[in-house]
N, C-alpha and C positions, 0 to 999 in steps of 0.2 A: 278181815273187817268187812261190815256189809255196805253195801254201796247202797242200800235206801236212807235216803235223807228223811229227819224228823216234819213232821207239818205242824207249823205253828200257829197256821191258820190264814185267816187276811188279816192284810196289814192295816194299821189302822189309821183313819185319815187326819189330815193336819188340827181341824174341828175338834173328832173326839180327843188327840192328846192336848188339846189347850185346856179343854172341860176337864178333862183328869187331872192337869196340872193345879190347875184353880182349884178343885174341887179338896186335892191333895194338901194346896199350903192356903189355906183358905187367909185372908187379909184381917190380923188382930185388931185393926184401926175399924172396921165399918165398910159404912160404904163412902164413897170419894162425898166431897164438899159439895158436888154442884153432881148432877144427876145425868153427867154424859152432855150436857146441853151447854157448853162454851158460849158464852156473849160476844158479839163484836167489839174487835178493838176499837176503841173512842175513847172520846172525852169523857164521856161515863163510864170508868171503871169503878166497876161498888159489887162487892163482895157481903153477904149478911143482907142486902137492903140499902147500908149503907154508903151514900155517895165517897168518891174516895175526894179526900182534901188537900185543897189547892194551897201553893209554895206563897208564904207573904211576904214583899219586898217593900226596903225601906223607899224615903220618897227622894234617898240619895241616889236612884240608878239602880239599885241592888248591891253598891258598893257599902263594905264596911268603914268605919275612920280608919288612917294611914297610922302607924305607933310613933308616929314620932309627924312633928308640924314642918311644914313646908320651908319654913325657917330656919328650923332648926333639926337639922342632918345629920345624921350617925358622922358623916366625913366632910372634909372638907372640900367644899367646891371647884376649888384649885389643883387639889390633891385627891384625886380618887382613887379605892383602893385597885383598879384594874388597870389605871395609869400607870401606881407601881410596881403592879404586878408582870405586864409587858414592856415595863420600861419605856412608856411612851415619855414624852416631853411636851408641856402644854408650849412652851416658849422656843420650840425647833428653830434653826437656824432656815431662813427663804432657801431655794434652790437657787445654787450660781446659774449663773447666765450659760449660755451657750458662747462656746469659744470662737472668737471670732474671726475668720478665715485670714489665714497667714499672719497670725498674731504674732509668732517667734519669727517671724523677719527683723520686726521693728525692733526687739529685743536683743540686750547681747548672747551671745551667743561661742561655743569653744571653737577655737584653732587645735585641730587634734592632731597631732605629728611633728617629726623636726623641719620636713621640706615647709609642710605651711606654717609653720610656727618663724620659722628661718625666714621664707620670704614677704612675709609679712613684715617682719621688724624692717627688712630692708628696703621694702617700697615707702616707709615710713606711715603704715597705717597707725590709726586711733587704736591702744592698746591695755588694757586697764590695767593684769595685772598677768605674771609668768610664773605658771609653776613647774617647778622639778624637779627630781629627785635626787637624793644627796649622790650620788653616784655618776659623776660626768665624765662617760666614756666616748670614745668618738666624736663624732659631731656638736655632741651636746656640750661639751664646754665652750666648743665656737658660739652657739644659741647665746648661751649665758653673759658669754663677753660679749655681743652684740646688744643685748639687752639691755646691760646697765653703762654702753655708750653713751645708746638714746635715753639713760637715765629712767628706766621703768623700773618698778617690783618685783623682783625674782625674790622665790618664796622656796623653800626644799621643803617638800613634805614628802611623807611615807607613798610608797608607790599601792597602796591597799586604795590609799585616797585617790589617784588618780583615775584609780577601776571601778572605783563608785562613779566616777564623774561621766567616766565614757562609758559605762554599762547600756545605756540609751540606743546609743551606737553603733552596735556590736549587733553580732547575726548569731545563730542560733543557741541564747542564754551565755553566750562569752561577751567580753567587753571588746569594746575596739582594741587597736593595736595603736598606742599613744607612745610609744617609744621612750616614755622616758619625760613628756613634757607637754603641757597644754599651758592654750591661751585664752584669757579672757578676753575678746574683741566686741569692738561695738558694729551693728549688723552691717550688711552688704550695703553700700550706695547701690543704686539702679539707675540706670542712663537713660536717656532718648533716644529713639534711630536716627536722628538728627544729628546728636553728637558722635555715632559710630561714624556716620558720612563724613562728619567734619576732621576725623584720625584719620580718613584712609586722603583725603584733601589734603592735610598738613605732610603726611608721607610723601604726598605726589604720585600717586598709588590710586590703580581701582579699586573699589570697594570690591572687599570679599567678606559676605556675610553669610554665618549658619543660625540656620532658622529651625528651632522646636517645635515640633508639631504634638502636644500631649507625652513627654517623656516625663514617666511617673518614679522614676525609680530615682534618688539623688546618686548614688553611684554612678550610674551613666551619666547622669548630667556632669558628674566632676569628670568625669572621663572621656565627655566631647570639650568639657574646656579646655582639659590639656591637650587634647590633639587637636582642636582651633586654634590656641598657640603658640604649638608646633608647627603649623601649616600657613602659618601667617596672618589668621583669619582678621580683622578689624572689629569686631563683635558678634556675640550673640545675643539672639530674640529669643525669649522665652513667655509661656503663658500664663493667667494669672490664675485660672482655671484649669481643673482637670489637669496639670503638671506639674513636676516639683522644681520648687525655689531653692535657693543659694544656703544650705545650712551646712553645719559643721558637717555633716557625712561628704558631703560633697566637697565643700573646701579640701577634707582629707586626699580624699578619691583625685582632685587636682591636681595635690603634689603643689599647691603653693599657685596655680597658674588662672586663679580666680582676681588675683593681687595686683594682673596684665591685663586679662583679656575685661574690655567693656562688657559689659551685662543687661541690654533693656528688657524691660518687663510691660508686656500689653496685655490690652483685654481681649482684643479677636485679632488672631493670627491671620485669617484673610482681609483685614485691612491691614495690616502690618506689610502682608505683600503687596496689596495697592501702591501704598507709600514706596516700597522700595522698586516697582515698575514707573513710577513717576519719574523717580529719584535715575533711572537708567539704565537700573539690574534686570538682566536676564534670571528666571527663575528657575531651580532644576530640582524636581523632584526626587527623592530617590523610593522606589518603589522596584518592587521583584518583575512587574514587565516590563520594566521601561530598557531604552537600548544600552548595548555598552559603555561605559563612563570614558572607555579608551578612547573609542570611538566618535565619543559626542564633542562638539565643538565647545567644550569649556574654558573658556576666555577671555579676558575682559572685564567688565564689572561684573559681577556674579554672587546668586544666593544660591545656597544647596538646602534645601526641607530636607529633614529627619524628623518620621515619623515616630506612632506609640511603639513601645516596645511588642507587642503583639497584634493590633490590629491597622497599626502604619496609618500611612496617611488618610485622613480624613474626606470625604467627599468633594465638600466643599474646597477645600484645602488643594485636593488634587486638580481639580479643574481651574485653578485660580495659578499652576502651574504651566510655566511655558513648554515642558518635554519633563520626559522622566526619563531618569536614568539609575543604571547596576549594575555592579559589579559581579560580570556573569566568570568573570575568571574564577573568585574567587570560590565560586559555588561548584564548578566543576574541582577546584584543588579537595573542597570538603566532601564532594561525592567520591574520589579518587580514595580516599582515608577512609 
């Protein structure tokens, strides 16, 4: 093969291929409309000579008539088709009110178990009506013969029903644990500090009072009732805010011991303890640095603060405290484990 390459001369410039191109497919039409010379865009565009013509509007706006008269409407006013289309409602029901704080106090409310169902009937509280199920084993027939004593309502129904009723109740999607029997009660009376003073007077007895300082959880609350009844306590204080009240979890949590112990209910826990330094009480807080409880001089007329279940006593609360005291044994047994 020869290594000389053909010459095909110079290349030709962009100019002569547009000429040859044009030249080649030559334009069947003419020449263009207007002679390369574009007009400015304006208000006068006119083609031929001729001005171009302007849009005529009526002297409604430039609106045409509507097909149908203001009157009289494809639908009905009432009833629009997009009303029934989302299912709205012209006539919706107002939004309820906001519930109004510790509304289910004032209400009745269940006795959930045999111990509080038990010692309810025999403090002789206000009781509407007793249900339970056909099935009276244990304790539950004593219930039942206690009941229709004091001449109340005992009712047997299916135990399916009584798990609809404590489902409220119950911790994680299970119902509570109703054993076999609820009560319909009318809610908690609530006392004065006045009147706790006036129980531990009639005893002949220094007052011994346990004061809540923000305990949220009704479990605990039923669980410092019983063991202030155990302990001999003459009442507790609790707050109307920020803590929980006296409801059926609690009553349960009791074991019945809601039935004994007084119950007042305030609005600010550090006037609460004012009252009861007037009144002669030493105040004792219990808080993680305060000193030993073995240790501390408790005796006498006396209140113990129990704080929130996680951030304890309060500021105010603490300094309105005479000492603070804890139970450091207890804490060395739980580091020991």
């Amino acid at each position: 093969m020869s290594d000389q390459r053909k010459d095909y001369g110079r290349r030709p410039s962009s100019q002569e291929t547009g000429a040859r191109m044009h030249a080649q497919y030559d334009r069947p039409y003419g020449k263009k409309p207007y002679q390369g010379d574009r007009k400015n865009s304006g208000t006068d565009r006119s083609y031929d000579g001729e001005p171009r013509r302007k849009k005529s509007y009526p002297d409604n706006g430039g609106y045409s008539k509507k097909p149908y008269d203001r009157n009289d409407k494809p639908y009905d006013r009432n009833d629009k088709p997009f009303d029934r289309r989302r299912g709205r409602d012209e006539t919706r029901k107002p939004y309820a009110p906001a519930p109004v704080e510790n509304e289910r106090d004032e209400q009745p409310y269940l006795l959930i178990g045999r111990n509080a169902v038990r010692e309810a009937i025999k403090s002789g509280r206000s009781i509407d009506r007793v249900l339970v199920t056909t099935e009276h084993d244990g304790s539950l027939g004593e219930i039942v013969t206690l009941a229709r004593e004091r001449k109340l309502v005992v009712r047997e129904v299916d135990r399916k029903k009584l798990d609809e009723l404590c489902m409220p109740f119950g911790h994680g999607g299970k119902t509570a644990n109703h054993q076999g029997v609820v009560a319909y009660a009318a809610g908690v009376t609530y006392c004065e500090i006045a009147d706790i003073l006036d129980a531990a007077k009639e005893r002949g007895e220094a007052p011994f009072v346990i004061v809540l300082d923000g305990v949220e959880d009704p479990h605990n609350l039923g669980s410092i009732i019983r063991s202030a009844d155990c302990a001999g306590a003459h009442g507790v204080i609790i707050g109307k805010r920020r803590s929980a009240s006296v409801t059926a979890a609690a009553v349960k949590a009791s074991a019945g011991a809601t039935e004994y112990v007084k119950i007042a209910r305030v609005v600010n826990i550090s006037a609460a303890l004012q009252t009861l330094k007037a009144a002669g009480l030493w105040i004792a807080g219990a808080d993680m640095s305060g000193e030993n409880m073995r240790a501390a001089a408790m005796k006498g007329p006396l209140a113990i603060v129990i704080g929130n279940e996680g951030e304890g006593l309060s500021k105010l609360v603490r300094d309105n405290c005479d000492f603070l005291v804890s139970d450091r044994d207890r804490q060395r047994r739980r580091r020991a484990f």
